[in-house]
Structure formats: structure tokens, C-alpha cells
C-alpha positions as CSV (number, residue, x, y, z in Angstrom):
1,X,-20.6,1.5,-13.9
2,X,-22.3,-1.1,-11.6
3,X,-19.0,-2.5,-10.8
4,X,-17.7,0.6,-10.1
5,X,-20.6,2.0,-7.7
6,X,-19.7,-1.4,-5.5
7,X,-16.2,-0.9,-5.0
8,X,-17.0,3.0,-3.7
9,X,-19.2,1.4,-1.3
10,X,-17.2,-1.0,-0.3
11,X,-14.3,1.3,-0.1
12,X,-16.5,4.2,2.1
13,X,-17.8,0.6,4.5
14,X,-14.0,0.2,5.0
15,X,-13.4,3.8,5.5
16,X,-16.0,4.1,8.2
17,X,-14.6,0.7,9.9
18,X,-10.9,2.3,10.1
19,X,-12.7,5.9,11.4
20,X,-14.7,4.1,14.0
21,X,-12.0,1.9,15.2
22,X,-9.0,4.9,15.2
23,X,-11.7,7.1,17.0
24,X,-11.9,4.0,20.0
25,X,-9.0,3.3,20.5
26,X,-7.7,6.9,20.4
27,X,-10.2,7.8,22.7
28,X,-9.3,4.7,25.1
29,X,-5.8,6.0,25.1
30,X,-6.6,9.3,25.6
31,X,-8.3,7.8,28.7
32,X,-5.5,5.6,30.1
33,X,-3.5,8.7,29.5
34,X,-5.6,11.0,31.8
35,X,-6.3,8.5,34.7
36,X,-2.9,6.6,35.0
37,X,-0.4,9.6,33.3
38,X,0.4,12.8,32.7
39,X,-0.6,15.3,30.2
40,X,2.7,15.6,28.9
41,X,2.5,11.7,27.8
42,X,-0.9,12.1,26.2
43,X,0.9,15.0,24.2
44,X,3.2,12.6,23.4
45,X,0.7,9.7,21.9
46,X,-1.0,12.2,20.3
47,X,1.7,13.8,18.2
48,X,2.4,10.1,17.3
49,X,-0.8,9.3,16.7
50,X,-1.9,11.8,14.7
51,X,1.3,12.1,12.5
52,X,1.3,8.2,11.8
53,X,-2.8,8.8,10.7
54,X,-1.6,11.1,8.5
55,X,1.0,9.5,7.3
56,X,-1.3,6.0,6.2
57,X,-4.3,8.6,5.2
58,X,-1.6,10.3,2.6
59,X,-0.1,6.9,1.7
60,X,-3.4,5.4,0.9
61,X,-4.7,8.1,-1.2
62,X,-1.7,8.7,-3.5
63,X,-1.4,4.6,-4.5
64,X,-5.3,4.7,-4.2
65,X,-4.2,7.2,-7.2
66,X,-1.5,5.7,-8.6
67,X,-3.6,2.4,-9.5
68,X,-6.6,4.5,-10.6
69,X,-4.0,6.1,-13.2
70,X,-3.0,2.5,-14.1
71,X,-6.4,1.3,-14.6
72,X,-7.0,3.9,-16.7
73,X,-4.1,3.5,-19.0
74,X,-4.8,-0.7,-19.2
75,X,-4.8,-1.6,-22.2
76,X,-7.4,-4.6,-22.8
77,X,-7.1,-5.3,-25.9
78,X,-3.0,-7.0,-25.5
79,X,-4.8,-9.5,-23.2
80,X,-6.2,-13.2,-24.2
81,X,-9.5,-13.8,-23.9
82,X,-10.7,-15.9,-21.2
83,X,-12.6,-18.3,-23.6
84,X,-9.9,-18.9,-25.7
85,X,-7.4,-20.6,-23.4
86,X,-8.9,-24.0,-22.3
87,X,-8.7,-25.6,-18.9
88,X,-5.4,-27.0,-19.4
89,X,-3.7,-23.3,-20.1
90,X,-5.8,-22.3,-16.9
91,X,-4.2,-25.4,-14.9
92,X,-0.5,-25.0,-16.3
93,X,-0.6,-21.1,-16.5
94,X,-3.3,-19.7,-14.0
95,X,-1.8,-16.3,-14.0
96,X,-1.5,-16.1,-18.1
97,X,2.1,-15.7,-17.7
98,X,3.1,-17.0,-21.0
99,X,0.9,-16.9,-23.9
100,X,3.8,-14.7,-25.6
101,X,6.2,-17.0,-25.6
102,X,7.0,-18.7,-28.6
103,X,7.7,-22.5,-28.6
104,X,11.4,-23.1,-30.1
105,X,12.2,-26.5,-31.7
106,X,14.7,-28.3,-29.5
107,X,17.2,-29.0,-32.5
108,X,17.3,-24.7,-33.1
109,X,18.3,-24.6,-29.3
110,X,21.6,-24.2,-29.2
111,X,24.2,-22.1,-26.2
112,X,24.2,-19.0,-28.5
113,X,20.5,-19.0,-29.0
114,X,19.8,-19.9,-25.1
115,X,21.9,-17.1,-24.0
116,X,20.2,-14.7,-26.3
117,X,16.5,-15.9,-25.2
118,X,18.1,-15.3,-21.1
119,X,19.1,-11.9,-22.4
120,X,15.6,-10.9,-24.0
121,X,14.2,-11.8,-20.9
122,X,16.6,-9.9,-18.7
123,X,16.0,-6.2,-20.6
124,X,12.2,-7.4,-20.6
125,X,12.3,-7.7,-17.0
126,X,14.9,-4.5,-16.5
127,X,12.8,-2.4,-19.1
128,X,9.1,-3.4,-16.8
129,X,11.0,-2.7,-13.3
130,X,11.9,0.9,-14.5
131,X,8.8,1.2,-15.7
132,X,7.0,0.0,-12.6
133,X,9.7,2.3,-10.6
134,X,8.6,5.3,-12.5
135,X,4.7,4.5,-12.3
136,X,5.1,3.9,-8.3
137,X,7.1,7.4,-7.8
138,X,3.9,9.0,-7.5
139,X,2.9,6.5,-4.6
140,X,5.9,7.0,-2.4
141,X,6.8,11.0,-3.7
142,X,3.4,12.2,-2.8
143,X,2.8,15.7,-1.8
144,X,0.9,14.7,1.0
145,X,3.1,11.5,2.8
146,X,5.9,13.9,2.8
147,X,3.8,16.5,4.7
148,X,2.8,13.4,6.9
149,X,6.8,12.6,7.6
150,X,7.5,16.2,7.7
151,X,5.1,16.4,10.4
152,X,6.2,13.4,12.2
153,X,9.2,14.6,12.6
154,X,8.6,17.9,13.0
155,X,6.4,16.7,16.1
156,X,9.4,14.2,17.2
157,X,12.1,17.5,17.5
158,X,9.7,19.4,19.0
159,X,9.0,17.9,21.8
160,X,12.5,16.4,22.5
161,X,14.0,20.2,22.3
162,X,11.3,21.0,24.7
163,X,12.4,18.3,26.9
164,X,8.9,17.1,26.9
165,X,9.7,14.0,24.8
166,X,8.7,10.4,26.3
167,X,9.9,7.6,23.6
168,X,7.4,4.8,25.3
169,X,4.3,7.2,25.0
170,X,5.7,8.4,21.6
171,X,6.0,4.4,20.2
172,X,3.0,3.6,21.7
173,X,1.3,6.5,19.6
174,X,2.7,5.1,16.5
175,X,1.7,1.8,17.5
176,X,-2.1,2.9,17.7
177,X,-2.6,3.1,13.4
178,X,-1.2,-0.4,12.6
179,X,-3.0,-2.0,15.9
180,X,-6.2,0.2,14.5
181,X,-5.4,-1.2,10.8
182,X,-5.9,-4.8,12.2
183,X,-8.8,-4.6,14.2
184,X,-10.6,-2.4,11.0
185,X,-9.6,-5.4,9.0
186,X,-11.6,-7.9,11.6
187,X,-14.5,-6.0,11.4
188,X,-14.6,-6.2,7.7
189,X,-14.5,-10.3,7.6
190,X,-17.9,-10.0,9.6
């Protein structure tokens, strides 16, 4: 419970960062937008903008999701114990990759049993990339980061069939959330 009480406020400290850092440099572009251009390239920045914060707002909430799901599905007990694997196992195998595997005496090895070990680990790997494929489809088919796309492009048509469409202001729109994403990550080393 502690544990998790930290990592909410550690997430809502990174939330405010990105708010505080989108809201500045939105509000500086708005500015540079006013003074030095038109109205119709702020319109421009702004569909971007906004349709891109959406767009990272929708995709960190569904895998924020999808790994909460994933948590609560772990299953604890499959895993080794810390204090049984000593500092060698640690040194050799930090990631506790292969306590499974089963040590085979050299004179058994033979082409027909190292091709059947290769297979094994072939459908292991096939069967856990299905099954990662499936438990990500949440992440990338959510609800909400279509609606983000949807209204990305939706913005994008409407303001080139308008004839109101500026690709330097629209780019420089998207480029506000990843530029924002950087400098939020700054101010959470401090």
C-alpha cells in the first residue's frame, strides 16, 4: 500500500511537470504566433498541438492500463526467491533468465536432441510473442488514441480543404509534445 501511495505521487509530480511545461511552451507559441504571424498559422499549431496532446494523453493512459492489468494478473509465486540464488546466479544471470532450464549431460546431446531443444525454444518464444501481441492490443487499439488520430486527422483535412493549411506551422505544432516531453523529463532529474 505504501509502495503504491509513492508511485501515485510520483506519477501526479510527473503529471504536473508535463502540464506546466505544455502550458509554457504552448503559451510561448501562441505568442510568437500573434506577434510575428498570422492567426491562420496559430490555427494551424494549435490543431497540431492539441491533437498530438491528445494523442500521448490517450496513449499513456491505455498502457498506463494495460500494465496495471498485467500487474494484476503476475503471478508471484512461478518466480525464485531472491535469497535462494547466490551471488554467482546474480553475476551470471542478473535478469533470472534461466533458472528453468535444465542442465543436459553432454554425452545425451546429440543433432536430434539439439534440434528438438532449438524447437522448444522457438514455440516458447512464438507462443510468449502472441501472447504479448494480444496483451498490448489494448495499448495501441484504445478507444481513446483512435479518437486522438481521428482527430488529428480530422483537423489535418480540415484545414487543407479550407485552404487554410500551413504544413511548417502544422509540424511545428506536432513538434511542441515531444519537445514538451523532454523538457518535463529535465525537470524531473532535479
Amino acid at each position: 500500500m505504501v509502495i503504491k501511495n509513492i508511485i501515485t505521487m510520483k506519477i501526479n509530480q510527473s503529471l504536473k511537470n508535463f502540464a506546466f511545461v505544455f502550458i509554457v511552451l504552448d503559451f510561448c507559441l501562441v505568442i510568437y504566433a500573434l506577434v510575428f504571424n498570422t492567426p491562420i498559422w496559430l490555427l494551424n499549431t494549435q490543431v497540431a498541438f492539441i491533437s498530438s496532446l491528445f494523442i500521448t494523453i490517450a496513449s499513456f493512459l491505455s498502457y498506463r492500463k494495460n500494465i496495471q492489468g498485467r500487474l494484476s494478473n503476475l503471478d508471484l509465486s512461478k518466480q525464485v526467491n531472491a535469497e535462494q540464488r547466490d551471488k554467482v546466479d546474480e553475476i551470471d544471470d542478473p535478469y533470472d533468465l534461466y533458472t528453468e532450464y535444465e542442465q543436459i549431460p553432454e554425452d545425451e546431446l546429440t543433432p536430434e536432441k539439439i534440434k528438438e531443444i532449438i524447437n522448444d525454444e522457438k514455440t516458447k518464444v512464438k507462443k510468449n510473442s502472441l501472447k504479448n501481441t494480444i496483451f498490448s492490443a489494448t495499448g495501441f487499439l484504445s478507444v481513446y488514441r483512435v479518437l486522438g488520430y481521428a482527430t488529428l486527422i480530422f483537423g489535418f483535412f480540415a484545414l487543407n480543404n479550407n485552404k487554410l493549411f500551413i504544413p511548417i506551422a502544422f509540424i511545428v505544432g506536432l513538434g511542441i509534445v515531444p519537445i514538451g516531453v523532454l523538457f518535463s523529463k529535465l525537470l524531473d532529474k532535479k
